[in-house]
Every structure is written in C-alpha cells, then in structure tokens.
Z-matrix of the N, CA and C atoms (Angstrom, degrees):
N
C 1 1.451
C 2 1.512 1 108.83
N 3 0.999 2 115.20 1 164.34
C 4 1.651 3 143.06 2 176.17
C 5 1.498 4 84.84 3 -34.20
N 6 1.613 5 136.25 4 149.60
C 7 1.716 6 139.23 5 142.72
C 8 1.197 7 110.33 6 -80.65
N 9 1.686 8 121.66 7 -28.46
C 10 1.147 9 119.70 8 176.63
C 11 1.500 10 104.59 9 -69.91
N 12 0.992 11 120.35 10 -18.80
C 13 1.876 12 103.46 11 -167.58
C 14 1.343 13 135.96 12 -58.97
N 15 1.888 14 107.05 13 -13.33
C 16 1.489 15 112.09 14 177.08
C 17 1.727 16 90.65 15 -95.16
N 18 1.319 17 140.18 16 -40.22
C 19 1.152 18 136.09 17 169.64
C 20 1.396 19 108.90 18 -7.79
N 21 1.861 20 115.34 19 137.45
C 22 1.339 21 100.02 20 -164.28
C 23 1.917 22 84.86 21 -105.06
N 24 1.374 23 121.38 22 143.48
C 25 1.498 24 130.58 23 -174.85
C 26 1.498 25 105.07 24 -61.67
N 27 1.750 26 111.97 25 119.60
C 28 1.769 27 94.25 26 -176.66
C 29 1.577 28 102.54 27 -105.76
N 30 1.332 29 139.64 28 -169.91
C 31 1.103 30 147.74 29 -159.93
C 32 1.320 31 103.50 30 -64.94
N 33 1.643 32 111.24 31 -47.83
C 34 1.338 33 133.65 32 -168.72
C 35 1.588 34 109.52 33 -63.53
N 36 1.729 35 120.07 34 -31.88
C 37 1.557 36 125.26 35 173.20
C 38 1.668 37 106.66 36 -74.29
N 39 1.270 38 116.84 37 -42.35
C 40 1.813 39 125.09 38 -134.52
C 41 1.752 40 78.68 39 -69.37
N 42 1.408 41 148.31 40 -49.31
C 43 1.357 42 127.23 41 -152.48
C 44 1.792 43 111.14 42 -73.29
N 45 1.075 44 112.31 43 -24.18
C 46 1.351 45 131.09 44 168.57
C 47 1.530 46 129.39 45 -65.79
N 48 1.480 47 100.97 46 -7.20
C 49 1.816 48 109.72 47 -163.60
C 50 1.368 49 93.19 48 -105.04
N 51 1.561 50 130.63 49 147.07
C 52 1.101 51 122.44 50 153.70
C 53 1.698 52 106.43 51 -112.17
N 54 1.319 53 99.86 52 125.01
C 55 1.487 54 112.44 53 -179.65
C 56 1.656 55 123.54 54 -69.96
N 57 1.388 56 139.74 55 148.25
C 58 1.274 57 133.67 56 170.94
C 59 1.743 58 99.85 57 -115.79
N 60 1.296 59 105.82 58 173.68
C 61 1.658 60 113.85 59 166.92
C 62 1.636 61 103.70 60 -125.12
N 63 0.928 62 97.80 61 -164.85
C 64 1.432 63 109.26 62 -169.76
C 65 1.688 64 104.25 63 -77.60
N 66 1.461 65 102.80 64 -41.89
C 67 1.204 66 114.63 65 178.23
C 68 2.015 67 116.61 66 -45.69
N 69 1.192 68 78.50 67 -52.38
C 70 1.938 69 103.05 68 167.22
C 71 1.938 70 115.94 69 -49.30
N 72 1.891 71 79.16 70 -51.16
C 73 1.579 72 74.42 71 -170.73
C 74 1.848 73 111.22 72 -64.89
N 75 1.596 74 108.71 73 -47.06
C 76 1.516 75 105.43 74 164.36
C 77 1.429 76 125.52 75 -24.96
N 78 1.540 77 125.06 76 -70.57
C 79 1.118 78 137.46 77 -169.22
C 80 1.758 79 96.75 78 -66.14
N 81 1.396 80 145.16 79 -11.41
C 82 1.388 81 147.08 80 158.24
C 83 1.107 82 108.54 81 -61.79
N 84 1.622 83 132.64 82 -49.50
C 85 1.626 84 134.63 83 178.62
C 86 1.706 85 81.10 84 131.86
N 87 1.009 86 132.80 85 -15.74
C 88 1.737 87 113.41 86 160.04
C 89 1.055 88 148.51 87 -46.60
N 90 1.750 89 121.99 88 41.63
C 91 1.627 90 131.53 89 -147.65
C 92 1.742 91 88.98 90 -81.14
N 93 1.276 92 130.50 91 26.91
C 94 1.720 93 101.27 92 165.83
C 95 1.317 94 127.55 93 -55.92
N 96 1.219 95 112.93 94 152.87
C 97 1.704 96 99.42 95 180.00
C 98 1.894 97 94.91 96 -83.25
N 99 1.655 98 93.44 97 164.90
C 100 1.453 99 105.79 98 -171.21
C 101 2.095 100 105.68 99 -56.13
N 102 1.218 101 94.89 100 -28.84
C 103 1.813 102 99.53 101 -175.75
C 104 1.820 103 109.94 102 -64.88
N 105 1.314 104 80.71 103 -47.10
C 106 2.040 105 84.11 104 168.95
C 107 1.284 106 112.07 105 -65.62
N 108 1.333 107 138.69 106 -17.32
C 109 1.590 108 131.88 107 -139.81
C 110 1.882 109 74.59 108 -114.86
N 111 1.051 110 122.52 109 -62.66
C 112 1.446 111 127.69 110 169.77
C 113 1.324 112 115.71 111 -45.37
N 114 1.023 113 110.38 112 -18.83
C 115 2.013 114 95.57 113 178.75
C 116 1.290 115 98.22 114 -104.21
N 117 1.433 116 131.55 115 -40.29
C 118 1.802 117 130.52 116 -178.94
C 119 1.650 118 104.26 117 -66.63
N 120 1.197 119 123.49 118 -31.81
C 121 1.391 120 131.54 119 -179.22
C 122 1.980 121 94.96 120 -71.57
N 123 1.310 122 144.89 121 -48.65
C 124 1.274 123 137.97 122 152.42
C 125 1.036 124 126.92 123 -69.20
N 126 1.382 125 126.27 124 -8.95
C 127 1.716 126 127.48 125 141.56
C 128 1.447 127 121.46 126 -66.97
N 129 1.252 128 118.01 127 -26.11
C 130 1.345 129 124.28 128 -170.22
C 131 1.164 130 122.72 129 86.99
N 132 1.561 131 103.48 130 19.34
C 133 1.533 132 99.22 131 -169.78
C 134 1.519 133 102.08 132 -110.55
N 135 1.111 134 129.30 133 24.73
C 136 2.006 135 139.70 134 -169.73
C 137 1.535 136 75.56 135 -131.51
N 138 1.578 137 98.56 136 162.31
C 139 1.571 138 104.22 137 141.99
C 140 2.099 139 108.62 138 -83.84
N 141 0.955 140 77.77 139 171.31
C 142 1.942 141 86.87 140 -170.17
C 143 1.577 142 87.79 141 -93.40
N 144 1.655 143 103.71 142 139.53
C 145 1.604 144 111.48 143 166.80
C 146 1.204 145 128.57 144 -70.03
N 147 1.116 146 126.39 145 -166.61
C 148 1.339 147 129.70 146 -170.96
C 149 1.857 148 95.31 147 -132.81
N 150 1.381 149 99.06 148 136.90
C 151 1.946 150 87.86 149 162.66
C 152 1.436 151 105.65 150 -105.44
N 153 1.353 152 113.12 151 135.57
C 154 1.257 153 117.37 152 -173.12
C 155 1.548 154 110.57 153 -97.96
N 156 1.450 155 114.93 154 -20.90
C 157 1.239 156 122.76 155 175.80
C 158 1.609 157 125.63 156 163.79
N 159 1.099 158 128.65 157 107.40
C 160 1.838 159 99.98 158 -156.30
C 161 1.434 160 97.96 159 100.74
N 162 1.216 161 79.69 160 -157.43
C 163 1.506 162 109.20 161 166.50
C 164 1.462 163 133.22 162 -101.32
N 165 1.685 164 88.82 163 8.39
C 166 1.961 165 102.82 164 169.92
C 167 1.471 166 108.46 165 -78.95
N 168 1.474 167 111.88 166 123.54
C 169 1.016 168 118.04 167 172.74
C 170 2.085 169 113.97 168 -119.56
N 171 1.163 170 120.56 169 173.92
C 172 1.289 171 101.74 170 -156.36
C 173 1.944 172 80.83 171 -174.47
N 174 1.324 173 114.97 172 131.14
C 175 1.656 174 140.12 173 164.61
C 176 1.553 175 95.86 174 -106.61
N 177 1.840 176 85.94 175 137.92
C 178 1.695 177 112.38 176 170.18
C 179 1.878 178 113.37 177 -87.46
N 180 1.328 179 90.21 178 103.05
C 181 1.817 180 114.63 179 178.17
C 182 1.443 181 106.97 180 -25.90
N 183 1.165 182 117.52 181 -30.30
C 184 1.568 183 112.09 182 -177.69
C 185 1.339 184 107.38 183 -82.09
N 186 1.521 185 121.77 184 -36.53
C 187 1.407 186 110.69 185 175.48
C 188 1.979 187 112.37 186 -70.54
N 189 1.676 188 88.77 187 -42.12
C 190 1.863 189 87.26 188 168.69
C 191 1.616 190 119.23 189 -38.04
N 192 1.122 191 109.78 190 -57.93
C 193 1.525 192 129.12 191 173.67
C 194 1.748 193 105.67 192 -31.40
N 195 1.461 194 98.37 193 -80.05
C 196 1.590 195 117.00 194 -176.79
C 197 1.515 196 112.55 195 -42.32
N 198 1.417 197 116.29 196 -41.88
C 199 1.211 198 121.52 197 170.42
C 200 1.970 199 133.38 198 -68.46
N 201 1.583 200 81.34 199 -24.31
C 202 1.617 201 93.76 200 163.02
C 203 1.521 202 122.91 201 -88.26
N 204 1.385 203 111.67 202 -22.24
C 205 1.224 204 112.45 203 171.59
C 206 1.709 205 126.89 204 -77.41
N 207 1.488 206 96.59 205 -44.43
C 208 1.512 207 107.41 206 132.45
C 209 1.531 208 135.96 207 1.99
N 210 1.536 209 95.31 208 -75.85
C 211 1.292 210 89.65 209 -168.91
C 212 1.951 211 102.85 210 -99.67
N 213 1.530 212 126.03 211 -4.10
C 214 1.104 213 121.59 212 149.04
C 215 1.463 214 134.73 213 -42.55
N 216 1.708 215 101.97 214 -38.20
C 217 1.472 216 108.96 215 -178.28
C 218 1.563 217 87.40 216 -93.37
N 219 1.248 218 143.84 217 -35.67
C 220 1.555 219 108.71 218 179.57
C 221 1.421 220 109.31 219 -70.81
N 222 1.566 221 148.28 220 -22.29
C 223 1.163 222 132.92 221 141.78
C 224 1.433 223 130.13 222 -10.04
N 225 0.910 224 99.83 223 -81.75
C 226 1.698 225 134.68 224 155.80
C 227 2.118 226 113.78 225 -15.35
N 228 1.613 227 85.33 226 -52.98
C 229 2.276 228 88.42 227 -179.71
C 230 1.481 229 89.00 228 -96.80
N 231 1.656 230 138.05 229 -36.21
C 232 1.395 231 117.96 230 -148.91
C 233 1.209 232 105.67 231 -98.49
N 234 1.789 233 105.98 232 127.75
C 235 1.995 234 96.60 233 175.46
C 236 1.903 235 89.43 234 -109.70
N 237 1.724 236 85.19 235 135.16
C 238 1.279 237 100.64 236 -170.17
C 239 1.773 238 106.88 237 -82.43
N 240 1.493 239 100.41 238 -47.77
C 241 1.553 240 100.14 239 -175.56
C 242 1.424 241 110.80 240 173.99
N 243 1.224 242 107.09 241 135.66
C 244 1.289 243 139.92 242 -154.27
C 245 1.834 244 103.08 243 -68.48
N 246 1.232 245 131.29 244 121.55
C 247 1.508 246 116.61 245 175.91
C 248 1.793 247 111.05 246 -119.07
C-alpha cells in the first residue's frame, strides 16, 4: 500500500488531493458495505477516510487508485482455481 497512507494530510497537501465519497466509490465498482470498508481500513488493507465534518467522510482518489492497482497486480501473482 501507499507509505504515505498513514501520513496525517497537512494544509500544504489538502489543495492538491481530489477527494471521493462513498457515493464515488460505488459508481467505481466498490459496493463494500461500510462494516467491511471499516475493518480493511484497520487492517490496512482500505486507505483510511478522511472526516470531513459530521459524519461526512470522504478517501483521497490517489490512494483509491493505488489501492486498485494493488489489487490488479495481486490478480496478476494469485491463481485462484483451475476450471
């Protein structure tokens, strides 16, 4: 995963990030439910959200990205099963 991803976002990163919502992540092919997205995000295996305010929360697209590419290249080494 990303090294930057536990990095905490400083004033000087946030104008540079483009943020997604959940809504975003759906329309990507990301239908996890929020309970899965919360336990891989404390596994380390999500990027971790952002709270935007409330209860709006919102992930930086570049880590979304990194994380999809991610799991393209583990595609790529893991053979799941033979048909």
């Amino acid at each position: 995963m990303n090294q930057d991803a536990n990095r905490p976002i400083t004033q000087h990163d946030a104008p540079n990030k483009r943020l997604v919502t959940r809504a975003d992540l759906k329309r990507m092919g990301i239908t996890l439910s929020n309970t899965t997205l919360l336990r891989l995000e404390a596994r380390g295996r999500f990027p971790r959200r952002l709270r935007i305010g409330g209860t709006t929360v919102a992930w930086l697209m570049s880590e979304i990205e990194d994380w999809l590419a991610e799991r393209a290249e583990e595609r790529a080494r893991t053979h799941y099963a033979d048909y």
